[in-house]
N, C-alpha and C positions, 0 to 999 in steps of 0.2 A: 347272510342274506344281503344282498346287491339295494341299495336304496337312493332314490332321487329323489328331486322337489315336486310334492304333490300339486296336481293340475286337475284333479279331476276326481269328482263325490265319488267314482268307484276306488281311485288309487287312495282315496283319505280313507273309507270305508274297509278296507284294506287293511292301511295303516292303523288303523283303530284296533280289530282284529288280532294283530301281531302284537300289537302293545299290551293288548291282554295277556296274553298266552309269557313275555319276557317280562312282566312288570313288577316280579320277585325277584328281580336277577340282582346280584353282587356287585358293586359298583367294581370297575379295574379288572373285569372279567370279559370277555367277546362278548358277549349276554348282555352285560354292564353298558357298553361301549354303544351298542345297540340299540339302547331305548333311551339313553342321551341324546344319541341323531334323531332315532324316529320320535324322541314328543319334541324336537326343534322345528321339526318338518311337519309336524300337527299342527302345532301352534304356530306356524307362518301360515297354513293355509287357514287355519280357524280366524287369525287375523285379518286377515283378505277376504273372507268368504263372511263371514259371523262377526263382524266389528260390535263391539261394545262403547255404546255412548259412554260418554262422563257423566257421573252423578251432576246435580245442580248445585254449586256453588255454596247457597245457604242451608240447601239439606246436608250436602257432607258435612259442612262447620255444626246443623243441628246433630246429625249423628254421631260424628266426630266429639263431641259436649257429651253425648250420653255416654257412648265409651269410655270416656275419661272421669264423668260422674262430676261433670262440671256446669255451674247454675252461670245465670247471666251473670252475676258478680264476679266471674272469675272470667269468662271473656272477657267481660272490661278490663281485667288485671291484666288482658293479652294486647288490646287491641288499645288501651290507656283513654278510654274515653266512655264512663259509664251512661252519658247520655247518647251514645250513639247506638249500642247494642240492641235495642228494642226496635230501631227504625233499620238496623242491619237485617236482625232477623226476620223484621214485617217486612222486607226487602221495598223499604222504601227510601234507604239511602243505599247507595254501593260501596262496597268496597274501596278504599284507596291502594294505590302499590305499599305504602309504609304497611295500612293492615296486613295486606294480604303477605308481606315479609314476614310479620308478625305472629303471625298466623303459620302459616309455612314452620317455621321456627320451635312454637311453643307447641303447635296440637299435632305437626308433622303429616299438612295436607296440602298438597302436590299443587305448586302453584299452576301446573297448567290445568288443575280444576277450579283454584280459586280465583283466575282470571277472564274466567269464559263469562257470556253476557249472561244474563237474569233478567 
């Protein structure tokens, strides 16, 4: 099957379609080869079309905390400053760049979330 860059809710609608019907397929197979292009071609138009904000800053670091099963004591042990963790998460101090390195580093959250405004 002949495939381009999807432009248009019928040709992604489409897309969709075909991806079901090969989404068993054997990787290193025509089949295989197939639904590697078409979820590329998905997921550019899903990006273009259906953009996903960034989480906020202080809820990923609180998410990001639950995940890991980490209390404010141990942010502090990330960010080296146990008096600041409370006015982080009240988000009434910001972020510095060292944090948000910090931070980056130890809990593995994408600085370009933990740089965006709050």
């Amino acid at each position: 099957m002949e495939h381009k860059v999807i432009k248009t809710k019928e040709e992604y609608n489409l897309a969709l379609k075909r991806l079901e019907v090969i989404f068993d397929a054997e990787p290193g197979t025509t089949e295989g080869d197939e639904l590697d292009l078409l979820s590329l071609l998905i997921d550019n138009y899903e990006k273009i079309h259906y953009p996903i904000d960034l989480p906020d800053p202080i809820e990923a670091i609180k998410f990001r905390m639950e995940q890991m099963n980490y209390k404010p004591k141990d942010l502090a042990d990330v960010i080296g400053f146990r008096s600041r963790v409370t006015e982080i998460l009240g988000k009434k101090r910001k972020l510095s760049l060292d944090m948000i390195r910090k931070i980056n580093k130890k809990m593995h959250i994408s600085t370009e979330v933990l740089i965006q405004e709050y």
